[in-house]
Each structure stands twice: as structure tokens, then as C-alpha cells.
DOTOR-550447 format. One line per field, with one value per residue (C-alpha): residue number from 1; x negated, z negated, y negated; residue in three letters. Coordinates in pm, whole numbers. Layout:
BEGIN
num = (NUM/...);
c1 = (X/...);
c3 = (Z/...);
c2 = (Y/...);
residu = (ala/...);
This chain:
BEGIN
num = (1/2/3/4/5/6/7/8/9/10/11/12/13/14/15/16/17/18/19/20/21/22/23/24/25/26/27/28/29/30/31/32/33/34/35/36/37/38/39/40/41/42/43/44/45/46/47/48/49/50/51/52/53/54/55/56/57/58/59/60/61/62/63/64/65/66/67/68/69/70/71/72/73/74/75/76/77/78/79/80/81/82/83/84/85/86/87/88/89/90/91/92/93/94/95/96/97/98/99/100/101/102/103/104/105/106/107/108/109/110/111/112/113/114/115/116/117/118/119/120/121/122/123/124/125/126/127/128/129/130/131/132/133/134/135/136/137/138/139/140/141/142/143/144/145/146/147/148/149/150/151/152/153/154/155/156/157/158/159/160/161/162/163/164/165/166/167/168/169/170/171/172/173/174/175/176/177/178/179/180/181/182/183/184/185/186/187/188/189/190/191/192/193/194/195/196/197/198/199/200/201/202/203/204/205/206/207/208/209/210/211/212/213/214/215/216/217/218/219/220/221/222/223/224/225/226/227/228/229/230/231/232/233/234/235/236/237/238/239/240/241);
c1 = (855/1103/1201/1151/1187/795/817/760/631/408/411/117/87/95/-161/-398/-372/-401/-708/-871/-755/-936/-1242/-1255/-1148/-1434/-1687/-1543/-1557/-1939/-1996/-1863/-2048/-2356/-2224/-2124/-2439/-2638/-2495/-2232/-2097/-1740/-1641/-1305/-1303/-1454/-1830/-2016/-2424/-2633/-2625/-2289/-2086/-1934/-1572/-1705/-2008/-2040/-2303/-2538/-2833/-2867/-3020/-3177/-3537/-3429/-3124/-3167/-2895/-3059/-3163/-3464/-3524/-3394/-3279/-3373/-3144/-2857/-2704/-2781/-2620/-2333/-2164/-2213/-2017/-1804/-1685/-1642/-1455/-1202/-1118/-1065/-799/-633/-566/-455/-255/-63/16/132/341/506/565/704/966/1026/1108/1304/1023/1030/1414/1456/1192/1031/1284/1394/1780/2021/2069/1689/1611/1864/1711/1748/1648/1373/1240/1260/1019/809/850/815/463/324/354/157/502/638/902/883/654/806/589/928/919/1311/1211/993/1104/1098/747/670/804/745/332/330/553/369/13/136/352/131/-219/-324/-220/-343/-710/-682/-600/-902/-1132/-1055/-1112/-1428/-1527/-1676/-1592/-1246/-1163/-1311/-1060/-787/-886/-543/-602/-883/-705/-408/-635/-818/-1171/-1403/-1485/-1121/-1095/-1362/-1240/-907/-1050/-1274/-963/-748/-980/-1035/-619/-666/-908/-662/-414/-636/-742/-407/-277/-527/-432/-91/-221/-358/-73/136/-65/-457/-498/-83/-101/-418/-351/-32/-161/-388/-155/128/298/325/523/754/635/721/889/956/1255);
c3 = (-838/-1061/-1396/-1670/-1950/-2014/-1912/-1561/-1280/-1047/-720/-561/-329/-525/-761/-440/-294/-573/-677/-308/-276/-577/-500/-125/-317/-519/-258/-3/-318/-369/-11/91/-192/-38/267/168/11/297/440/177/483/589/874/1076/1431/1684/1575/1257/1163/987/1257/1285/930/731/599/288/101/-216/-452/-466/-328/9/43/414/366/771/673/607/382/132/-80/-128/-80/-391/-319/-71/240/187/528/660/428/293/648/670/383/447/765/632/312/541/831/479/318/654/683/308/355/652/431/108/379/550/265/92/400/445/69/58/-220/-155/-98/-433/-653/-521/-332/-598/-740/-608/-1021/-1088/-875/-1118/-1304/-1637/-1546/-1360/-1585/-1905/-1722/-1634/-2009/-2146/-1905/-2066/-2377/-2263/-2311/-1996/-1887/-1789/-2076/-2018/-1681/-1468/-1124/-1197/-1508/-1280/-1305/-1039/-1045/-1035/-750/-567/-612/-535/-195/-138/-181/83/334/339/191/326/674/644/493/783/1058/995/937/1295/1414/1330/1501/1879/1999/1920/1994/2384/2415/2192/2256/2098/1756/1708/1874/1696/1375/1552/1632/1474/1176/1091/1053/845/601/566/484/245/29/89/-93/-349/-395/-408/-686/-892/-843/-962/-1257/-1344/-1290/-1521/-1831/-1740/-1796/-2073/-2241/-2166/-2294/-2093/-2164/-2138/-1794/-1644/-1733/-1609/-1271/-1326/-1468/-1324/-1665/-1967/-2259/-2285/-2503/-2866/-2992/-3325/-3517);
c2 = (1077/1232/1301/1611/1723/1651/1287/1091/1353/1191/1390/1541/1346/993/1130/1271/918/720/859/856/461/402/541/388/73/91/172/-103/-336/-245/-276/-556/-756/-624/-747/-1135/-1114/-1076/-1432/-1583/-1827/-1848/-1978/-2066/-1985/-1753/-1858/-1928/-1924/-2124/-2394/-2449/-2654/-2373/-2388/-2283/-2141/-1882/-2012/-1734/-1675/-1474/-1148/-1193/-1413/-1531/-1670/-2020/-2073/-2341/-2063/-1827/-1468/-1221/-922/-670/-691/-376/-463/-116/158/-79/-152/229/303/21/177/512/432/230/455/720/427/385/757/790/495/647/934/756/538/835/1037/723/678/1040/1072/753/642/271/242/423/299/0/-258/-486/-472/-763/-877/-889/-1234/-1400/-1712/-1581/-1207/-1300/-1513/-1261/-1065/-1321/-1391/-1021/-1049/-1353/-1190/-812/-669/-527/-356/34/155/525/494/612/462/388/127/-77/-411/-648/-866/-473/-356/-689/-659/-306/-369/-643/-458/-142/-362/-679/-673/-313/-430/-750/-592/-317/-551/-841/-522/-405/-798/-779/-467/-555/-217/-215/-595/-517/-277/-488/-824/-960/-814/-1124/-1394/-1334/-1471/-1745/-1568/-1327/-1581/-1628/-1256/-1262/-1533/-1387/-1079/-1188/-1397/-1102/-888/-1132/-1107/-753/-745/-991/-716/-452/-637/-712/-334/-233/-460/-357/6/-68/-227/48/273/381/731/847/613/777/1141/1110/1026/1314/1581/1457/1407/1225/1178/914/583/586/304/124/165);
residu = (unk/unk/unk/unk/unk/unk/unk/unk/unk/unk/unk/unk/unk/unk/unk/unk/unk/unk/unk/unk/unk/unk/unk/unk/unk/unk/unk/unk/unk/unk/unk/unk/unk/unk/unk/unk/unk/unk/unk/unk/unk/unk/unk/unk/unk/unk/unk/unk/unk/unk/unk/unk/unk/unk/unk/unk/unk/unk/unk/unk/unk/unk/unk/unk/unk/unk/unk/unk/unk/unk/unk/unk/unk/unk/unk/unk/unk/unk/unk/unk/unk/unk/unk/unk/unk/unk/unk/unk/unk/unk/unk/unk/unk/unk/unk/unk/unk/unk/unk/unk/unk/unk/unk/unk/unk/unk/unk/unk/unk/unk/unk/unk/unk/unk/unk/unk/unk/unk/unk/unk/unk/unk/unk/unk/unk/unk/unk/unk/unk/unk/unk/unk/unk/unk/unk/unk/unk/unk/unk/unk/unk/unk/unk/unk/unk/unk/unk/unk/unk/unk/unk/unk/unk/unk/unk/unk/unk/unk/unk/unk/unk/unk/unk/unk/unk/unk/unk/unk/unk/unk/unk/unk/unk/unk/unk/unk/unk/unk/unk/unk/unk/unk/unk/unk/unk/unk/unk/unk/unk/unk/unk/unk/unk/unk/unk/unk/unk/unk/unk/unk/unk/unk/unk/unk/unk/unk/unk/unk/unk/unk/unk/unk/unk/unk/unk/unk/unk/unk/unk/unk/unk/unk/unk/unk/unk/unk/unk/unk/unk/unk/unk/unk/unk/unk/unk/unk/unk/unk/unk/unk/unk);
């Protein structure tokens, strides 16, 4: 990302995988529900059904009539065409992801734009923008990487260096043909069920972060933030006198 005359440039790249994350996000999102749906049981371990004590249960009502989970049949079973798309849409993310990731390194991107500065973890720094937050006025309404301030740049490191891998990583646990040839990925977690769990409370972090980035787009300003990631430009914020 750099600067002009025009406003912030988002590069081509950025834009192109922004937009592609978003729409995998959204069709893992819808996908997955179907999925938890169709047995809303998590287990801790290498083994879970409806025999076995769960670590924890969603209160809604299952999808699958032959899954006796205390509840009654509603809606039509949508196992088949959501792990379809589910598997699709994430093998796309991972590949997108690699690209961001090694553009981002080749670039310098994160170095530049999203490590935090040694003076923004003091007390009273940090906690002016934890302040400035509270009140739905952040930091960086010009939209330039470079005015990112540092609960900023923390979230978004920690979404491409930590959640991604962590979402990527449980995924592959819970695939049967690539745990028998990588039988460490699973037993890293604790079993199949484990993987599942953490996947499902990683997403659910994921979402907060989405629904979070959005108000934050919002405050700064919807349609300037959005076409800019379109266009590639926008004008800076106006501010008062």
C-alpha cells in the first residue's frame, strides 16, 4: 500500500484477496452452520457421538431425524452440498492466503505497516486507543496502512499469523485422507474431536473480528472504506475545524 495524491492506494493484490477471503469467508460461514447443524455436539478427544458425554452442546435443534440429540427433526439434512462447498471454499482461502502472505513478505508489508511501534504498548498510549475505541472514534480515519494504530495492527497480525493457521490446520485434522498420510497434524490437537472444537471457537473468534471490522468500517466512513478496496482509492477523511 502506498500513498497519492488521490488518497490511500490499496494494491492489486490486497484488493484481489480481500475480496476472494470474503467471499470464501462467507461461504465457509454458511457452510459450516449447515454443518454444526447437522449434529451441534462438541467433543474433546479422538471420539465423540451421541453415546459418549459431550463437552458441550449448542441449543438448537439438529437437522439429522437419526441423531438422537434430545431434539426432533426440522430441517432437511444439508450435510451433502455444504461439506462440498466447505471443502472447496477452503482449499480457495488457503491458496489466497499463501499469496497475500508472500506478497506481504516479499513487499515488506507486515514489517512496514502492521508490526506494532516500540512507543504504542505504553500504558497511557495504549490505553487512549483503547479509549478513542470505546468511544467509535478510532485512529487512522484517512484509511493509510501507516495510521493504523496498534489494537489495529495487533488483530490483523493476529488474524493472518494465528487464526488462519490455526482455522487451516484443525480443518486438515479433520480430514481422514490427509491425517493417514500426516497422522501428527491430529495428535498434535488431542484427536479428531479436539480439532473439531477448536475449530468451531476459532471461527466463532473470527466472526467477532469480522463484526467488529465492519463497525470499524463503518465508523470510518462505509462507502469511502469499501470503494477504496474496490478502486483502490479514496479521499482522505474530512475533519472538523
Amino acid at each position: 500500500m502506498v500513498e497519492s495524491g488521490r488518497g490511500m492506494r490499496h494494491a492489486f493484490v490486497v484488493r484481489l484477496t480481500h475480496w476472494v477471503t470474503f467471499v470464501c469467508f462467507v461461504a465457509l460461514l454458511v457452510s459450516g452452520v449447515q454443518l454444526v447443524i447437522s449434529h451441534p455436539r462438541f467433543y474433546w478427544g479422538e471420539t465423540g457421538n451421541v453415546l459418549t458425554p459431550a463437552l458441550f452442546q449448542l441449543p438448537i435443534p439438529s437437522s439429522r431425524a437419526s441423531v438422537s440429540t434430545g431434539y426432533g427433526y426440522v430441517l432437511p439434512d444439508q450435510n451433502g452440498w455444504s461439506r462440498a462447498l466447505h471443502f472447496q471454499a477452503a482449499w480457495l482461502v488457503v491458496f489466497t492466503g499463501l499469496l497475500y502472505v508472500g506478497v506481504g513478505l516479499w513487499t515488506r508489508h507486515f514489517g512496514r505497516n502492521l508490526l506494532p511501534r516500540a512507543g504504542e504498548f505504553r500504558v497511557g498510549a495504549l490505553w487512549s486507543t483503547v479509549a478513542s475505541h470505546l468511544r467509535l472514534k478510532p485512529g487512522g480515519e484517512d484509511g493509510g496502512a501507516e495510521s493504523y494504530n496498534v489494537l489495529q495492527r495487533m488483530a490483523y497480525l493476529g488474524v493472518v499469523f494465528f487464526l488462519f493457521p490455526l482455522m487451516i490446520w484443525t480443518g486438515l485434522a479433520m480430514s481422514p485422507s490427509f491425517v493417514a498420510g500426516f497422522p501428527a497434524v491430529v495428535e498434535a490437537l488431542g484427536g479428531h474431536q479436539s480439532a473439531r472444537t477448536i475449530h468451531f471457537f476459532t471461527t466463532v473468534t473470527l466472526v467477532g473480528f469480522v463484526a467488529v471490522h465492519l463497525v470499524m468500517v463503518a465508523v470510518a466512513g462505509f462507502g469511502p472504506r469499501v470503494k477504496a478496496m474496490i478502486t483502490g482509492h479514496s479521499e482522505p477523511a474530512r475533519r472538523d475545524p
